[in-house]
Structures are given as structure tokens and as C-alpha cells.
C-alpha positions in Angstrom: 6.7 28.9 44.2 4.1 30.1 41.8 1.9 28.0 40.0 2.7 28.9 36.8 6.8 28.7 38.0 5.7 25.0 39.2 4.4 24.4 35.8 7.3 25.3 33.4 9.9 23.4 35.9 6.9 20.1 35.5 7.3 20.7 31.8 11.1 20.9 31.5 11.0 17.8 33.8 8.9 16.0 31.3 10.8 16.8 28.1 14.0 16.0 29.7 12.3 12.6 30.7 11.1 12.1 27.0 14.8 12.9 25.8 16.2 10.4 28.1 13.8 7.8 26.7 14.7 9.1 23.5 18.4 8.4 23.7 18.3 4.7 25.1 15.3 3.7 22.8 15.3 0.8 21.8 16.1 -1.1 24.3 13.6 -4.0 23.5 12.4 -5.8 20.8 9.8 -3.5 18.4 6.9 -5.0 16.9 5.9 -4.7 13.3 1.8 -4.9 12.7 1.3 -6.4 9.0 -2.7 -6.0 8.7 -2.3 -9.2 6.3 -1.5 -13.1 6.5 1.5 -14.9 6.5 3.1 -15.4 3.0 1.0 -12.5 0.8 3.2 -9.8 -0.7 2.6 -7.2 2.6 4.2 -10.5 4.7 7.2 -10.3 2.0 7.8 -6.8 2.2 7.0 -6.6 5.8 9.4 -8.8 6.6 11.9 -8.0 4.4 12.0 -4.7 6.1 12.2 -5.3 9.5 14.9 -7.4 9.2 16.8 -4.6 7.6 15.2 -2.1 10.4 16.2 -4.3 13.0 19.7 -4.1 11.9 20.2 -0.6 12.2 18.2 -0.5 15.8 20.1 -2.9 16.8 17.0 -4.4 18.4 14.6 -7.7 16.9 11.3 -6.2 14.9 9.3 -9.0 15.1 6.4 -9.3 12.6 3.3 -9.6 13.6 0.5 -10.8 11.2 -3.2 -9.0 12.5 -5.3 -9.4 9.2 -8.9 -8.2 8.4 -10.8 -5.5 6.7 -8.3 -5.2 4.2 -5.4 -4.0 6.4 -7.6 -1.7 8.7 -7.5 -4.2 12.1 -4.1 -4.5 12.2 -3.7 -0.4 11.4 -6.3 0.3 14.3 -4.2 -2.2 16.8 -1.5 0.3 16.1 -3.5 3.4 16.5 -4.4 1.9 19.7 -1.2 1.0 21.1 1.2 2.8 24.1 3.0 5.4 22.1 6.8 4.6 22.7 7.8 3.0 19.7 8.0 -0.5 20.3 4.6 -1.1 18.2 4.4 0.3 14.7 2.7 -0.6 11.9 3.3 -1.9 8.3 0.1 -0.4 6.4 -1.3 -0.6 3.0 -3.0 2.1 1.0 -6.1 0.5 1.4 -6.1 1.3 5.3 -5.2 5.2 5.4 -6.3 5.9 1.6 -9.2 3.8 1.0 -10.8 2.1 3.8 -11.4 5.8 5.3 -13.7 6.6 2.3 -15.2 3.3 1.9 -16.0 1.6 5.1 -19.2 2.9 7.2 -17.6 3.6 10.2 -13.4 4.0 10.3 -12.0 2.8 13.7 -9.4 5.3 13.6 -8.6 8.7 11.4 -5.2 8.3 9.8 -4.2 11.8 10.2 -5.0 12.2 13.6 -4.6 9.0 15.1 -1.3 7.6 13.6 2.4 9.2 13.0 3.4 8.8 9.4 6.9 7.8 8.7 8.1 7.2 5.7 6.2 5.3 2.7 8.2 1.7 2.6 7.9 0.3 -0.9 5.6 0.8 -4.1 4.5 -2.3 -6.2 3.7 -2.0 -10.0 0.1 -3.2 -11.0 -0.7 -4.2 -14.9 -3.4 -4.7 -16.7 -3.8 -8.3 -18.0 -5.9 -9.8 -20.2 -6.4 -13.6 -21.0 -5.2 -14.7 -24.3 -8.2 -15.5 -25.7 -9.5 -11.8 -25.6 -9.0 -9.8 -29.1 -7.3 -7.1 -27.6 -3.3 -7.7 -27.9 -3.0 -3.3 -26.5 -4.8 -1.1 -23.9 -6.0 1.2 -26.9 -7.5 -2.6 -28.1 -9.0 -3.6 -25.0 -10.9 0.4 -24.5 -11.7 0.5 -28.1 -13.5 -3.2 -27.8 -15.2 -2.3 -24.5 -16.6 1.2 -26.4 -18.1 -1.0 -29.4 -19.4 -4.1 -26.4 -20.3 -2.0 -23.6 -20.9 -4.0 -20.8 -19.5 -7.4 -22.1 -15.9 -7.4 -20.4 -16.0 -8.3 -16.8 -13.1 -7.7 -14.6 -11.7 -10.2 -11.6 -10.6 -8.3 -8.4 -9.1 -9.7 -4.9 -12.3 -8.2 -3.4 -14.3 -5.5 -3.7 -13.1 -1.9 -1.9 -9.1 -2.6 -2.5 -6.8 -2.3 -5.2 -7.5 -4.4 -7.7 -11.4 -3.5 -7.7 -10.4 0.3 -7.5 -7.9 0.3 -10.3 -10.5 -1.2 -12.4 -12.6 1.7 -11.8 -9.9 4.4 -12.4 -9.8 3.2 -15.8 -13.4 2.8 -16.7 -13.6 6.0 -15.4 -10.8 8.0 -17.1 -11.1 5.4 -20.4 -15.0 6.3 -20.0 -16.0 2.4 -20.7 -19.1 0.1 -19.3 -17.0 -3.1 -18.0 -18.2 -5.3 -15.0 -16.3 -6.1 -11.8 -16.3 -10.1 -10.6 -14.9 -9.7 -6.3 -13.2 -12.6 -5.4 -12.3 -13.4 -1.7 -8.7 -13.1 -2.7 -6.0 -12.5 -5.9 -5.4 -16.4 -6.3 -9.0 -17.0 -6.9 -9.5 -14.4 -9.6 -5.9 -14.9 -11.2 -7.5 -18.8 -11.4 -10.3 -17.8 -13.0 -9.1 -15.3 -15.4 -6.3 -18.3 -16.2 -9.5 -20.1 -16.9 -10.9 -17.5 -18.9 -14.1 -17.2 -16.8 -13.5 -13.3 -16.6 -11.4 -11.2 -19.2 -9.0 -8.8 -17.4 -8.0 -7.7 -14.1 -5.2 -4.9 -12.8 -3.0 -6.9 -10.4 0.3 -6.4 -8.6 3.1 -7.4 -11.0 4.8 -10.1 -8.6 1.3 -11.9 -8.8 1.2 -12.3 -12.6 4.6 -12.2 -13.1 5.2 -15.8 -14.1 1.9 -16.5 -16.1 2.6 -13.1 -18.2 6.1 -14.7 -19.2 4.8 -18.5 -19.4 2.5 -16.5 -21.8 -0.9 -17.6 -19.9 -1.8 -14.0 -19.7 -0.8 -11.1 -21.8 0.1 -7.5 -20.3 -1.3 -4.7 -22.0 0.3 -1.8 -19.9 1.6 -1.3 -16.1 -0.6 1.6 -14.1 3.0 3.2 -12.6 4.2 6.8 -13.7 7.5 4.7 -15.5 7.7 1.4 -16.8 8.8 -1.5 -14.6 12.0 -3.0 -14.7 10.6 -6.5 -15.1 7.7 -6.0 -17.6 10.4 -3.5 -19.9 8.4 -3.5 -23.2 5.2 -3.3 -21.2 4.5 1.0 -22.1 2.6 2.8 -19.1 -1.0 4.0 -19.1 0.6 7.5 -19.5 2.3 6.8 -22.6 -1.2 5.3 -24.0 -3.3 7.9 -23.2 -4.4 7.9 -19.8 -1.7 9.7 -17.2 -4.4 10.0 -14.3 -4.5 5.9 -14.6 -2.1 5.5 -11.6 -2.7 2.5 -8.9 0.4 1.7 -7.5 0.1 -0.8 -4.4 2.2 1.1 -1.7 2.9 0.0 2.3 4.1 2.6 4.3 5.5 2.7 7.9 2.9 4.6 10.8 3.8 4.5 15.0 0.3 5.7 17.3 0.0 9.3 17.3 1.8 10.9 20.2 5.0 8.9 20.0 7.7 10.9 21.2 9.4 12.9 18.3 12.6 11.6 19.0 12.0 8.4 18.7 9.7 9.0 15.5 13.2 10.2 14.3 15.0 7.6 15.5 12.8 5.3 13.5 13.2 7.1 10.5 17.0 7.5 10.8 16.5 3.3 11.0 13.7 3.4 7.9 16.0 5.3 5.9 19.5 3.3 6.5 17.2 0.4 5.6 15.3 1.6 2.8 19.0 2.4 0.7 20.3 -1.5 2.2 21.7 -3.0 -1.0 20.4 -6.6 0.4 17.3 -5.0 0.9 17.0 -3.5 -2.5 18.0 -6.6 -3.8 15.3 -8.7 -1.6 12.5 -6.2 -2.8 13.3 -6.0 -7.1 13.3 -9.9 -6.5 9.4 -9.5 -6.3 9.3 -6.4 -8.5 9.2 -3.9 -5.0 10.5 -0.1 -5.3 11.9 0.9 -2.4 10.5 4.5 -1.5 12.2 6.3 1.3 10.6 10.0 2.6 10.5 12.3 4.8 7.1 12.0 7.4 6.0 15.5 5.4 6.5 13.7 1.9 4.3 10.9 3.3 1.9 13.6 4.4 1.5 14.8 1.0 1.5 11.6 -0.8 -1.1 10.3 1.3 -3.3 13.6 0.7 -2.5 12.5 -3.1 -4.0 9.4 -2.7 -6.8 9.9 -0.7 -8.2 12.5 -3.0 -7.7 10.1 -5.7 -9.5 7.2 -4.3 -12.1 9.2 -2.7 -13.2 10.7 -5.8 -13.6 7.1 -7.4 -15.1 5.7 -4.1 -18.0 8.3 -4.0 -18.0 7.9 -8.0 -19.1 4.5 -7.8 -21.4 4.8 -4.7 -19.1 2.4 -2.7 -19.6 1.5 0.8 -18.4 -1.5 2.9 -20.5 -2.0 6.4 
């Protein structure tokens, strides 16, 4: 037999092997990596999901917390792991959109080392500002930081993620002089802005939720293309002014590169039965989640989206994380 006869019958081989796997998969339990700890929002949503995945697999997706880096060491477990579908991961935008622009050295390349799937959820951010502060609108609090430049300090989770990031979108775009306060964390900055020991921050709206209606903190717009369903009289940053203001926290769903396109469809098919679940929907608007089902190509884009976003405010500030 010819070599290159031997060669085309080893290939068909293989791909009729890999459609075979395909077929039966799963036929274990799959493992969900959430690069954050037990009882944040990702843990929420993570959770939330893979109980709905698991129902249409038919198989257990157990949730596994691997937190550090902002999401990245759980994300680069997964880039790591055997490519056959029984170890995915849950990431944030901070470990395929941010992190690769921010940190020194990236253990993995999102593009080339992970399969996107489908984006999972999106979660509204708002600005809030303490009571105390003057400014009762957006239009108030830019106008104040024009006339006071460099007298409003802003609280973040930590420097490098969302909440630090947003911040800088908007002085950016609003063109204002207002200084960032990291925090090891959103409780600790939510504390001290409660406390009135820094003026404003851009949170996730689950996380403020309560204190904006208790009336501890007052919500001067939400950073999303539409106004969120919880927070209805809240306008958007688009309808103040400021369309390009957009920091949505998102988690999408990612398998190792090289995981059989089968079962990358397979998981979708599952993503998507789960993503229209009416418990699931229900589960997520509890905490003011979106569900955001797509193709792998959408996520593609999306992610381009973003990374050109962030990048640009990443290099704008002279960012870098060691």
C-alpha cells in the first residue's frame, strides 16, 4: 500500500474514532472551572448554569472553584486540560479581555489556546455615588469633577478588573481628573464608600442592589447599552451623553483548544437548551443576570469587541500587573 494510501485510511480511522466519541459523550461527569471563590457572583452564575447544563447532558457538571489573578488560573487550568470535554471553563472578561493586555506575561492566548462557546450571562454595572456627594445625576457628578479636578476618588475591587477599568472608561470618554482607591475585593470598597471614605465606584448591580434601594447609595446611571430591569428609572450612559461608556461584567463558556468539534457542538446544543431554561432565566434576573446565548463565531466577535476596548484603556493608563 502506498504511503500516502496508508495515510488517508489512518485519517479516516481517526475521524471515525472522534465521531464515535462524539456520539456517546458524555458519559462522565464534566467539570466546570470558575477562576473565582465560593459564594461571589461568577460562583452564582457558575453554578446556576451547570445545573441547567447538566440537565440537558444528562451528566453531573460539577463546579470547581480555581481562583487567582482575577479569573486567569482557573482559565489557564482549562487551557491546559485533555481536550475531550469533560473540563471546561466558566471565564470572566477579565481573563480573555483584560488580563491579556494587562498582565506581564499571559499563561495562555485566548484565541489560540481555548475553544470559545457561547458567552453565558452579562451583568449590569452602575455608577454610584454616596449620598453625601452633590451630584444627584451623571451630568452632576462630570460637571463637579471638571470644576474639582482631582478631588473625587473612586473605590474599585482591585486594580486591573472591572470596576477599576470602568472607572477609567469614563474619565476617559467624560475627559475628567478622578482618582482610583484598589481594594482587595468589592465588599471592602462598597464598605468604605458606605462610609463615605471614597465618593463613587462602577459596580455590578447585584452588589449595590440593596444599599441603592435602602437609599445608602444613590445610582446615577447603569454602563449597559439598555436600562436594567431592576434599576428602571436609572437612564444609561448612552442616553446621558456617553454611548462608548459600556462595561458590562460578562462570563462566557471556553473548552481547551482542540476539543473535538463534535463535542464543542454538543456542548453548545446543551449551553443553548440551558441558556433559554425558564428556571434558569428566573435564577439569573434574581441577581440582576442576562442570559446571553451565541453562536462560538458571535463569541468570537464579541470578544474582539472587547478586547479592543479594554486594550485601548489598558495602554491609555500605562497599566501593567507583574
Amino acid at each position: 500500500m502506498r504511503f500516502s494510501a496508508r495515510i488517508l485510511l489512518f485519517t479516516a480511522a481517526a475521524l471515525a474514532a472522534g465521531m464515535a466519541f462524539a456520539q456517546s459523550y458524555p458519559t462522565r461527569p464534566v467539570r466546570l472551572v470558575v477562576g473565582f471563590p465560593a459564594g461571589g457572583p461568577a460562583d452564582i452564575f457558575g453554578r446556576t448554569f451547570a445545573q441547567a447544563l447538566a440537565a440537558d447532558l444528562g451528566q453531573p457538571v460539577v463546579v470547581e472553584n480555581k481562583s487567582g489573578v482575577g479569573g486567569v488560573l482557573g482559565i489557564d487550568s482549562v487551557a491546559k486540560a485533555q481536550p475531550d470535554g469533560y473540563v471546561l471553563g466558566f471565564n470572566n472578561q477579565g481573563s480573555v479581555a483584560m488580563a491579556p493586555y494587562a498582565l506581564t506575561k499571559m499563561p495562555y492566548d485566548p484565541q489560540k489556546d481555548l475553544a470559545l462557546i457561547t458567552t453565558v450571562v452579562k451583568v449590569p454595572e452602575v455608577v454610584v455615588v454616596n449620598p453625601s456627594f452633590p451630584a444627584k445625576s451623571l451630568a452632576e457628578l462630570i460637571a463637579y469633577a471638571k470644576a474639582n479636578p482631582g478631588k473625587i476618588n473612586f473605590g474599585s475591587a482591585g486594580a486591573g478588573g472591572i470596576t477599576h477599568l470602568a472607572c477609567e472608561l469614563l474619565k476617559s470618554e467624560a475627559k475628567i481628573d478622578i482618582l482610583h482607591v484598589p481594594y482587595k475585593g468589592a465588599a471592602p470598597a462598597v464598605a468604605d464608600l458606605l462610609g463615605g471614605q471614597v465618593n463613587m465606584g462602577i459596580f455590578d448591580v447585584p452588589v449595590v442592589l440593596p444599599h441603592i434601594r435602602s437609599g445608602k447609595f444613590r445610582a446615577l446611571a447603569v454602563t449597559t447599552a439598555k436600562r436594567v430591569a431592576s434599576l428602571p428609572d436609572v437612564p444609561t450612559t448612552a442616553e446621558i451623553g456617553y454611548p462608548n461608556v459600556i462595561s458590562d461584567n460578562w462570563y462566557g463558556l471556553v473548552a481547551p483548544a482542540g476539543t473535538p468539534p463534535a463535542v464543542l457542538k454538543r456542548i453548545h446544543a446543551g449551553a443553548m437548551a440551558a441558556l433559554h431554561s425558564p428556571a434558569l432565566l428566573e435564577q439569573f434576573a434574581k441577581v440582576s443576570g442576562i442570559a446571553a446565548p451565541a453562536t462560538p463565531e458571535e463569541y468570537a466577535s464579541f470578544l474582539k469587541e472587547e478586547q479592543a476596548r479594554w486594550s485601548a484603556i489598558i495602554k491609555a493608563i500605562g497599566f501593567k500587573q507583574p
